[in-house]
N, CA, C and O atoms as CSV, one atom per row, in Angstrom:
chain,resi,resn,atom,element,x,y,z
A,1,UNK,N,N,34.503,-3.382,22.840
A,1,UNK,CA,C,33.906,-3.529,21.528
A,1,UNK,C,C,32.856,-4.637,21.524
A,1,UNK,O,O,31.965,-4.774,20.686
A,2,UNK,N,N,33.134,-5.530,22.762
A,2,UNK,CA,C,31.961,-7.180,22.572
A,2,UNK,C,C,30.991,-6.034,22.674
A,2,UNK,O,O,30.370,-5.637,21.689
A,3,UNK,N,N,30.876,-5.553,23.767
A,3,UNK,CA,C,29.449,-4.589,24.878
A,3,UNK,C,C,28.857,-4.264,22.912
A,3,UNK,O,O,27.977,-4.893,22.324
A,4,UNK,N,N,29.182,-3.825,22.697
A,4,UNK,CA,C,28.934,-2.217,21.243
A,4,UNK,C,C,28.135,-3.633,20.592
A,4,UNK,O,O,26.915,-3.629,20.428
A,5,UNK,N,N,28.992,-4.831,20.251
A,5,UNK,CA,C,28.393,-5.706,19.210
A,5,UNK,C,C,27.141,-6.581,19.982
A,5,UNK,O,O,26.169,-7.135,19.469
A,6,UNK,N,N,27.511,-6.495,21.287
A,6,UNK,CA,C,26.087,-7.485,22.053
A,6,UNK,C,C,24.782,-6.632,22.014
A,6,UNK,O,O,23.644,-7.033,21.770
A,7,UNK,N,N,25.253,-5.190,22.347
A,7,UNK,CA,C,24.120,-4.647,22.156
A,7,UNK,C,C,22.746,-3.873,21.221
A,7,UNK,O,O,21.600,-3.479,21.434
A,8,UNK,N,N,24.187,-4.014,19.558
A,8,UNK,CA,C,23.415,-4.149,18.843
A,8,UNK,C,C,22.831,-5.315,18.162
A,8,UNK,O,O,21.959,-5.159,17.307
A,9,UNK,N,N,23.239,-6.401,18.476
A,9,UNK,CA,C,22.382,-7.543,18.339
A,9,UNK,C,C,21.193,-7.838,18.595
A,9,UNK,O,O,20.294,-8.443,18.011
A,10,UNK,N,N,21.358,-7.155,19.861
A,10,UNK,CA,C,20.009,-6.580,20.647
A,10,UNK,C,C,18.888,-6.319,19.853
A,10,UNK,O,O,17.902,-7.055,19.831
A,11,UNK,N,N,19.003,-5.332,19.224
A,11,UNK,CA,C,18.485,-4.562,18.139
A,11,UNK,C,C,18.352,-4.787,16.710
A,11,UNK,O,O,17.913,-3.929,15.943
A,12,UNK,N,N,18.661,-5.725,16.424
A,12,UNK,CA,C,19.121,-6.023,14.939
A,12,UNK,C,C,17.377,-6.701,14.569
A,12,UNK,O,O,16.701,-7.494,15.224
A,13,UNK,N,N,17.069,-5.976,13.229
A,13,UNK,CA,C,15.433,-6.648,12.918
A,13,UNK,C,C,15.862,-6.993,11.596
A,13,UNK,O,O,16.694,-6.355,10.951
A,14,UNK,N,N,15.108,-8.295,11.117
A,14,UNK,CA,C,15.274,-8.950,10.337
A,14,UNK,C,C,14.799,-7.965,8.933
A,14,UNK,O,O,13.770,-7.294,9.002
A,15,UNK,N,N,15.769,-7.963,7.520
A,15,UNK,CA,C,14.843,-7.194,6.899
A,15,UNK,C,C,13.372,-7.308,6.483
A,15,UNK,O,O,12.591,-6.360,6.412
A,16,UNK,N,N,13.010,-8.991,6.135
A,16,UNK,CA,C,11.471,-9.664,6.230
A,16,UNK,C,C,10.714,-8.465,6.832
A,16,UNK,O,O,9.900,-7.716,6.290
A,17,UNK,N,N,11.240,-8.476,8.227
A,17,UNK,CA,C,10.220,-8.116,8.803
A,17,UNK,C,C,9.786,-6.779,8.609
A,17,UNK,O,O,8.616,-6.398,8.660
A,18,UNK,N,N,11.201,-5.802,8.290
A,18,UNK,CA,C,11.016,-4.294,8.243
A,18,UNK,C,C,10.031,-4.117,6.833
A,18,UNK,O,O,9.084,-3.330,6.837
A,19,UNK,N,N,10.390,-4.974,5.599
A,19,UNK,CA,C,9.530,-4.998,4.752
A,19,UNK,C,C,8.047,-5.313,4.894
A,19,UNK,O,O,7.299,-4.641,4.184
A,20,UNK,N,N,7.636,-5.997,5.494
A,20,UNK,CA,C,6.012,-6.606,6.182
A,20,UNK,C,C,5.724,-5.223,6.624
A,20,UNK,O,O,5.031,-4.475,5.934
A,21,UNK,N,N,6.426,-4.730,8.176
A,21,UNK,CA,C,6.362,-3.200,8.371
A,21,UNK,C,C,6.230,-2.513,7.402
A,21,UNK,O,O,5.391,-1.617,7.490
A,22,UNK,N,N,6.638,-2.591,6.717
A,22,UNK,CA,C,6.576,-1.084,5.472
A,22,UNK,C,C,5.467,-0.852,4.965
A,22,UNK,O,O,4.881,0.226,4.873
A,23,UNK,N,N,4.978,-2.457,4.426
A,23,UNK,CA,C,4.004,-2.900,3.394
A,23,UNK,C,C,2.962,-2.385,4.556
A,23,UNK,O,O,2.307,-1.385,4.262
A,24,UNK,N,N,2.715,-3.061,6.043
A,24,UNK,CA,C,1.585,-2.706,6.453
A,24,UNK,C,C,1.296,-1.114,6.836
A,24,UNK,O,O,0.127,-0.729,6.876
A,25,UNK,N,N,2.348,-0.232,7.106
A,25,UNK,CA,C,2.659,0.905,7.132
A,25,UNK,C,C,1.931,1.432,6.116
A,25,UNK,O,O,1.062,2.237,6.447
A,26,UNK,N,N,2.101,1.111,4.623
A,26,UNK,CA,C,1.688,2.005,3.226
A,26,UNK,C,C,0.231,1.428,3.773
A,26,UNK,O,O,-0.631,2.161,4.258
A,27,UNK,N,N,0.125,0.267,3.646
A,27,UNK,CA,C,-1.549,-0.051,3.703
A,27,UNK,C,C,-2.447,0.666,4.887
A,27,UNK,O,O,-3.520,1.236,4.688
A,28,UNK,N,N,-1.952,0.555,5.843
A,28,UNK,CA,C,-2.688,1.828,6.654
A,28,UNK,C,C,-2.917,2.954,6.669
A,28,UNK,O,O,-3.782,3.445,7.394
A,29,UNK,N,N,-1.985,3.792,5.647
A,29,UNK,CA,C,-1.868,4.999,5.550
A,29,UNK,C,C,-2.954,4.946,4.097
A,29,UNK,O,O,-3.603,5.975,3.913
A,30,UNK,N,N,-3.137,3.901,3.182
A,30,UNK,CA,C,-3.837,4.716,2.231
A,30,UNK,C,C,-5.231,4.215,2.815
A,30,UNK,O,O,-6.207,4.728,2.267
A,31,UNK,N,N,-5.456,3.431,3.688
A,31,UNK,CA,C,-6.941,2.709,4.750
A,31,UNK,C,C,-7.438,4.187,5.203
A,31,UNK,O,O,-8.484,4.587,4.694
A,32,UNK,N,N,-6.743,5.046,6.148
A,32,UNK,CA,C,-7.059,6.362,6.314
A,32,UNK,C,C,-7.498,7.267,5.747
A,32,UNK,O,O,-8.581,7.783,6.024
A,33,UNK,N,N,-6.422,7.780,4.464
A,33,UNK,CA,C,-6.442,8.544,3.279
A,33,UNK,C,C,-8.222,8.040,2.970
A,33,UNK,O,O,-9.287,8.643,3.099
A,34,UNK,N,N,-7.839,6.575,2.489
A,34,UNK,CA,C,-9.823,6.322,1.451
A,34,UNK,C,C,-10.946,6.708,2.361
A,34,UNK,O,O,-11.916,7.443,2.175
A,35,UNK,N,N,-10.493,5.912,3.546
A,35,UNK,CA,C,-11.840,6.474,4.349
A,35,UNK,C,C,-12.251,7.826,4.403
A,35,UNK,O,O,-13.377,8.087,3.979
A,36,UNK,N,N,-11.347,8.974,4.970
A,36,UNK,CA,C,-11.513,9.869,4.681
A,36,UNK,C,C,-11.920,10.604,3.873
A,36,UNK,O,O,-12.544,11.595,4.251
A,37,UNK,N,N,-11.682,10.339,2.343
A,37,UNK,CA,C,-12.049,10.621,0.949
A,37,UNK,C,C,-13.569,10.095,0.931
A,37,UNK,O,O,-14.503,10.839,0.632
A,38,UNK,N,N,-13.739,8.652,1.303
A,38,UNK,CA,C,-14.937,7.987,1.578
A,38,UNK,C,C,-16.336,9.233,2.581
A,38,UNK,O,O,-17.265,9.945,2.200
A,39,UNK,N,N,-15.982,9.032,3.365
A,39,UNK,CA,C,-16.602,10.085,4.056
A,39,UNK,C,C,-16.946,11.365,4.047
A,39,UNK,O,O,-18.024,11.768,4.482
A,40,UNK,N,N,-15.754,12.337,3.384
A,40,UNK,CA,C,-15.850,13.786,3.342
A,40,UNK,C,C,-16.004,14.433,1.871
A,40,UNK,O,O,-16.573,15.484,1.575
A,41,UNK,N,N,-15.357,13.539,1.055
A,41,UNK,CA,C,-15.550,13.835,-0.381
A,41,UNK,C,C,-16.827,13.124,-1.059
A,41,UNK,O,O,-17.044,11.936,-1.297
A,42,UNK,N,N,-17.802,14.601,-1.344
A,42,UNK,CA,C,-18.846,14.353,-1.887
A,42,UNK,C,C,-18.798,14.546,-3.356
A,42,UNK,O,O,-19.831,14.354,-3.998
A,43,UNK,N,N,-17.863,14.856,-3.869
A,43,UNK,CA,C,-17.621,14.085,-5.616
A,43,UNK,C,C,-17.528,12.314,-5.718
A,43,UNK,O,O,-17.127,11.553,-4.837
A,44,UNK,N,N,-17.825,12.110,-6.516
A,44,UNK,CA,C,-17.466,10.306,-7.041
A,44,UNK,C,C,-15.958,10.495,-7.357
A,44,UNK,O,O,-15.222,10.343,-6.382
A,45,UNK,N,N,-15.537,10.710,-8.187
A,45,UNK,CA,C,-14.446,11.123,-8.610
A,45,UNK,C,C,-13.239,11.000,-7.999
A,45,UNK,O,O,-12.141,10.480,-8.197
A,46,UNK,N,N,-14.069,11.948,-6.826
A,46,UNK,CA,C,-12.709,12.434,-5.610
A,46,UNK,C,C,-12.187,10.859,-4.871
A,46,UNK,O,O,-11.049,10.538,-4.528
A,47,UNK,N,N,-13.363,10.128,-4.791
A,47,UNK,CA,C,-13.410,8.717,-4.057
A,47,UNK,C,C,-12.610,8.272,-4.519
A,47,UNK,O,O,-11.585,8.036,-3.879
A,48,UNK,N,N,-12.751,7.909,-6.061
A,48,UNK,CA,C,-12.409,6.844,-6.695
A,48,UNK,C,C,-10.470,7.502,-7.080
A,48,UNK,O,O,-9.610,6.681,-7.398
A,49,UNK,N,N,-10.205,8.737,-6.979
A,49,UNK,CA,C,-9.047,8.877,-7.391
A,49,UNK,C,C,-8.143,8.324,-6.926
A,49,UNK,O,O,-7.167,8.349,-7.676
A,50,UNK,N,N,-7.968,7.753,-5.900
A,50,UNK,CA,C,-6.812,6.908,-4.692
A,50,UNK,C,C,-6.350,5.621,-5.826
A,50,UNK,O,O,-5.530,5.506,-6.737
A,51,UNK,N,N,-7.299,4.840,-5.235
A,51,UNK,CA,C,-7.706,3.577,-6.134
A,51,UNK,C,C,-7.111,3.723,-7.630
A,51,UNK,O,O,-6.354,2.869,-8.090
A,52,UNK,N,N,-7.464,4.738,-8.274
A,52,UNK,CA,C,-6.972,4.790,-9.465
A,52,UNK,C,C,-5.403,5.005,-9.814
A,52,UNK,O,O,-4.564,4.620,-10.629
A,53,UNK,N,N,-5.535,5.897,-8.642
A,53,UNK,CA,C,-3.421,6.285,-8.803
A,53,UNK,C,C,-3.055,5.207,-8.848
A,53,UNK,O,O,-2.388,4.757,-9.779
A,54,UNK,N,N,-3.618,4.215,-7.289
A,54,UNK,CA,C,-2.811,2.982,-7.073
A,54,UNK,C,C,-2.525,2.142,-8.338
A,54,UNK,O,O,-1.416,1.728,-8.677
A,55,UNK,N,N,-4.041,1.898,-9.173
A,55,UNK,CA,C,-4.171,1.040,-10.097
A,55,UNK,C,C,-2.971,1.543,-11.464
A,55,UNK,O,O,-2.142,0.782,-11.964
A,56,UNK,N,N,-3.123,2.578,-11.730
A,56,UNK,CA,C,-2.428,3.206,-12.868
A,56,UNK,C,C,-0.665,2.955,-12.356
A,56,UNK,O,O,0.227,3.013,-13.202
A,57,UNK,N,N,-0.431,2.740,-11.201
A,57,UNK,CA,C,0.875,2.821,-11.063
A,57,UNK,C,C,1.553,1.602,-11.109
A,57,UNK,O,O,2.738,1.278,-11.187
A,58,UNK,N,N,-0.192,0.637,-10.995
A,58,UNK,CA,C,0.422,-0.848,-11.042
A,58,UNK,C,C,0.404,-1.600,-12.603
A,58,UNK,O,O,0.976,-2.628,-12.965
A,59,UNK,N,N,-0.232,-0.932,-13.148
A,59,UNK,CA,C,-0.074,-0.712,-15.103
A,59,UNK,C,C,0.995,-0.618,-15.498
A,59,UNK,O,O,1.397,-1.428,-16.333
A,60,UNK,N,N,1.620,0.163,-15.137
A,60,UNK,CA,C,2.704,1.138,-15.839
A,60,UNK,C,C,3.785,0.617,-15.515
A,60,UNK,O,O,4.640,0.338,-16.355
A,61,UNK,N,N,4.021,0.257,-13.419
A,61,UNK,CA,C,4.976,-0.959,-13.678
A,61,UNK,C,C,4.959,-2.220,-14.425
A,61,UNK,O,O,5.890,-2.685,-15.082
A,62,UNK,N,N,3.846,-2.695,-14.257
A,62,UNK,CA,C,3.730,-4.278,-15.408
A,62,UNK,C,C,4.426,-3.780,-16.417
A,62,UNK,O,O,5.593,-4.172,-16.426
A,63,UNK,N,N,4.029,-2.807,-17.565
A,63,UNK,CA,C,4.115,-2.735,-19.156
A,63,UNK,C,C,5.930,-1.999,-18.940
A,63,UNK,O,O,6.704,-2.153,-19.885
A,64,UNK,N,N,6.408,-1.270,-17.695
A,64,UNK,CA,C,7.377,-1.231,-17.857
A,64,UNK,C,C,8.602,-2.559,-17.442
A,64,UNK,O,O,9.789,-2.635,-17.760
A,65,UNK,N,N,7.930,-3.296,-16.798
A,65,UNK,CA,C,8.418,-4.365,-16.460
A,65,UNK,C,C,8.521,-5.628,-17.538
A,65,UNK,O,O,9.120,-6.703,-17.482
A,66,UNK,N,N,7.770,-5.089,-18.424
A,66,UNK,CA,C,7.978,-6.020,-19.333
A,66,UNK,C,C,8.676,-5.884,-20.592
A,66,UNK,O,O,9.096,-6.767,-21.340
A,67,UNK,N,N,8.740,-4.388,-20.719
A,67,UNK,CA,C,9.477,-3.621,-22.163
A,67,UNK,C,C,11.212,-3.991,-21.209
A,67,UNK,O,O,12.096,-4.361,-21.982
A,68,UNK,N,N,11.463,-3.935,-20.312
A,68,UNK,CA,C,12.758,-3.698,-19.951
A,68,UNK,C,C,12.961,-5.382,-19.670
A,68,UNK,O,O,12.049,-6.192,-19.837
A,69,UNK,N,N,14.888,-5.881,-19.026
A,69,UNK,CA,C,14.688,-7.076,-19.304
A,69,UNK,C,C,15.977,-7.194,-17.924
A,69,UNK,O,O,16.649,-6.176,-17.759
A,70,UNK,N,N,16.191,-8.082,-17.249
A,70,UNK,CA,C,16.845,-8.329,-16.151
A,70,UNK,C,C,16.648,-8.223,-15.111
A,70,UNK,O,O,15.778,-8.884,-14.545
A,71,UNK,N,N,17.433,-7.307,-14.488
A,71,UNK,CA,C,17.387,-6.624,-13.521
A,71,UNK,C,C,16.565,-5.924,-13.218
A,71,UNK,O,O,16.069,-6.037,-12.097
A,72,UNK,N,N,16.111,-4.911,-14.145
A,72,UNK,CA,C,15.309,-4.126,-14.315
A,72,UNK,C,C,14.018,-4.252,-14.675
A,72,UNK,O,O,13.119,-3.475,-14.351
A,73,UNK,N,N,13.900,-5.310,-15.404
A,73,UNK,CA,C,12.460,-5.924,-15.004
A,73,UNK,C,C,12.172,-6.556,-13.566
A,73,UNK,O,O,11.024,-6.349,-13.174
A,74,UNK,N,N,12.909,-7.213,-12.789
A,74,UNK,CA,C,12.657,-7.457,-11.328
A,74,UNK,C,C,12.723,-6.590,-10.811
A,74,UNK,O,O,11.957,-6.781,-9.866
A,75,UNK,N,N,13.348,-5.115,-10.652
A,75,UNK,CA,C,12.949,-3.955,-10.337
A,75,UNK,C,C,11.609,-3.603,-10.476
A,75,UNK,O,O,11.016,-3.393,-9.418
A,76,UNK,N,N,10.942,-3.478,-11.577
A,76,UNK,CA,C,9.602,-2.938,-11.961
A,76,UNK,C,C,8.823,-4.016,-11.650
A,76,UNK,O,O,7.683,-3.652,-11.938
A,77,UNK,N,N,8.784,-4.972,-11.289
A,77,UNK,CA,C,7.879,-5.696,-10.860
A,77,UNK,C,C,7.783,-6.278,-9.451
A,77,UNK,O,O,6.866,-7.035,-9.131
A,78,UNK,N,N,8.843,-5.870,-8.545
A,78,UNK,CA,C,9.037,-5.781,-7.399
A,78,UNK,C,C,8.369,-3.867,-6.480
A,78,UNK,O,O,8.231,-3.436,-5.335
A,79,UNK,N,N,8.226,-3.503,-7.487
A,79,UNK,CA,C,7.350,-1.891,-7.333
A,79,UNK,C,C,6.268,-2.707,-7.589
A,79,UNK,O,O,5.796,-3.260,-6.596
A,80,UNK,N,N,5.797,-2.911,-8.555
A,80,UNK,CA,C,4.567,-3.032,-8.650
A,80,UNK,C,C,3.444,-4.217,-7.850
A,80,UNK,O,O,2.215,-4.239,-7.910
A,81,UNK,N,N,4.653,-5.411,-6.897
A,81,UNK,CA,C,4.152,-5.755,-5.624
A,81,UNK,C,C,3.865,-5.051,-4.626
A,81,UNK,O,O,3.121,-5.317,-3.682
A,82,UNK,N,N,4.728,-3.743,-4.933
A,82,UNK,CA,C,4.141,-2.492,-3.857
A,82,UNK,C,C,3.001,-1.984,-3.965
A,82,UNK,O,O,2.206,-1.926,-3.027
A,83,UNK,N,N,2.817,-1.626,-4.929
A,83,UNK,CA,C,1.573,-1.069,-5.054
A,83,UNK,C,C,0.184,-1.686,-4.672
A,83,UNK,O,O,-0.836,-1.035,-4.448
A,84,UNK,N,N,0.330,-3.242,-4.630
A,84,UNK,CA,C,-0.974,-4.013,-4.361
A,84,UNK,C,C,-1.312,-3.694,-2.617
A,84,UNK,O,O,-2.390,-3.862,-2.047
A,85,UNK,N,N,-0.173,-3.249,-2.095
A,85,UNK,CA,C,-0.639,-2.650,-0.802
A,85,UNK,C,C,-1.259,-1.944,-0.536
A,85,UNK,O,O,-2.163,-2.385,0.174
A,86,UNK,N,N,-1.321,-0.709,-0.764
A,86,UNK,CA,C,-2.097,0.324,-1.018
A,86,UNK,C,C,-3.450,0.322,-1.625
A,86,UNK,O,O,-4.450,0.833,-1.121
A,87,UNK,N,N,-3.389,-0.242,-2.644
A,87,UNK,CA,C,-4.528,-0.765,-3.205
A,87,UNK,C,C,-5.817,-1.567,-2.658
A,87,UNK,O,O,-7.003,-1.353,-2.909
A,88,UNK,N,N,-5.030,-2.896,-1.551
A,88,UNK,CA,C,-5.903,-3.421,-0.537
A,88,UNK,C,C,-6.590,-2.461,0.456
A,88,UNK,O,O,-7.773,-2.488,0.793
A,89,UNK,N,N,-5.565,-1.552,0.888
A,89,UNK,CA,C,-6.053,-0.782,1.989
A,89,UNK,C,C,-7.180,0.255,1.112
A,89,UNK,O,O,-8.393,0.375,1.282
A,90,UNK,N,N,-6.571,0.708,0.452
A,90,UNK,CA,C,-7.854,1.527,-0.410
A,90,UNK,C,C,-9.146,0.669,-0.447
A,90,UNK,O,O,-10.188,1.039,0.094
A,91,UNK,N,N,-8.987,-0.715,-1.244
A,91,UNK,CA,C,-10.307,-1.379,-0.854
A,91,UNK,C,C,-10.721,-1.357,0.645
A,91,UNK,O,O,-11.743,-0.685,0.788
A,92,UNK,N,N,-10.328,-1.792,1.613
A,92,UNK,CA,C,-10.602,-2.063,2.861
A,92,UNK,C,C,-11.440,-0.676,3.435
A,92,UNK,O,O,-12.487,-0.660,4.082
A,93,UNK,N,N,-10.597,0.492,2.961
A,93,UNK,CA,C,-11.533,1.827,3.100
A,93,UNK,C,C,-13.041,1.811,2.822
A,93,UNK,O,O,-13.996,2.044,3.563
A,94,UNK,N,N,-12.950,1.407,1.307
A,94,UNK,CA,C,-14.157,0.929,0.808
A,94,UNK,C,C,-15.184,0.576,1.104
A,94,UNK,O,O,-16.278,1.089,0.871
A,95,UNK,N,N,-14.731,-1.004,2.046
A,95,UNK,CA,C,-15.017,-2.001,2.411
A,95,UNK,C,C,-15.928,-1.318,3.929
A,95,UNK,O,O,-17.138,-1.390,4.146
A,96,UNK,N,N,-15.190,-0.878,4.522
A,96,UNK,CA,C,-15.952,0.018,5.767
A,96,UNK,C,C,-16.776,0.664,5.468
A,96,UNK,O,O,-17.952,0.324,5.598
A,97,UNK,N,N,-16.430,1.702,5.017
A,97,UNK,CA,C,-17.082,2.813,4.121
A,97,UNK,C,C,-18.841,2.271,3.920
A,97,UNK,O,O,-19.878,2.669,4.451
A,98,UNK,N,N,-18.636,1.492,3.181
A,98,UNK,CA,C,-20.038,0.563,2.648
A,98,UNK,C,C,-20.501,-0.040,3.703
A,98,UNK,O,O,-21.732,-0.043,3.701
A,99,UNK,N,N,-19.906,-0.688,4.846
A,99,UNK,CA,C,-20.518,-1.149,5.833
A,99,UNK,C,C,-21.220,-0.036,6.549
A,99,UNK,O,O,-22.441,0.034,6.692
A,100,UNK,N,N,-20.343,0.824,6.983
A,100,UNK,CA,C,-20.882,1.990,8.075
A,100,UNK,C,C,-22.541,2.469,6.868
A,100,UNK,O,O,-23.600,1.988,7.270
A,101,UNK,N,N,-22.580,2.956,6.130
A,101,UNK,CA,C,-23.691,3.490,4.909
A,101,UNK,C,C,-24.748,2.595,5.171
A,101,UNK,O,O,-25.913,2.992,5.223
A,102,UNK,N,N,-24.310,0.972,5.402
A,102,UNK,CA,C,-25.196,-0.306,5.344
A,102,UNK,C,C,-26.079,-0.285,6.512
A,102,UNK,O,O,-27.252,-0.647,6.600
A,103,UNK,N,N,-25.351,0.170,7.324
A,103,UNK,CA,C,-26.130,-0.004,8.984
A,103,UNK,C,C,-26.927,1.171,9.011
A,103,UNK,O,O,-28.012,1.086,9.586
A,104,UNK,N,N,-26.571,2.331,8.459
A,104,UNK,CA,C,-27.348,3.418,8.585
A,104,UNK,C,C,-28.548,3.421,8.165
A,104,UNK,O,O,-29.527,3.719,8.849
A,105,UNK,N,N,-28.557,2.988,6.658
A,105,UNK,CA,C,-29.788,2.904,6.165
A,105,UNK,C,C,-30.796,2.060,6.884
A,105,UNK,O,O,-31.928,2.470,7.139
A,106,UNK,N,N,-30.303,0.736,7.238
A,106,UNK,CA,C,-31.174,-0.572,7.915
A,106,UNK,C,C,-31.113,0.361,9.509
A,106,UNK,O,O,-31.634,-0.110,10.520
């Protein structure tokens, strides 16, 4: 039984860290998503819809985070630290996006 417990010790990741993982996980995945949208979607609209989900979802937790009270407000406002992930990476899409356009023109 030591062997079973030494070796998952081995293995054992701090939750910190799996959360950092997660967070940078969502943020890369919506970095992809924008660029892509950035690049292939020739509506405005289509661009800007990412960004907006993100934003609207980080609204809705605030105002629900604030109508509710405890627990449940640190719930809804512990989502809505989520969401600022996504949101960065959406900018960062952006952020390329506008660079690559910048060099082209010059």
């Amino acid at each position: 039984m030591s062997h079973l417990y030494a070796l998952l010790r081995e293995f054992y990741v701090d939750p910190l860290h799996l959360t950092v993982f997660f967070l940078v996980f969502i943020m890369l995945a919506a970095f992809g998503i924008q660029l892509f949208l950035c690049f292939r979607a020739k509506a405005l609209w289509l661009r800007f819809s990412l960004p907006v989900l993100f934003l609207g979802l980080f609204v809705l937790f605030i105002v629900l985070g604030m109508a509710h009270s405890d627990f449940e407000r640190l719930a809804y406002f512990i989502l809505s630290v989520l969401t600022l992930a996504p949101m960065a990476g959406c900018g960062a899409g952006w952020g390329i996006w506008y660079l690559i356009q910048y060099q082209h023109k010059s």
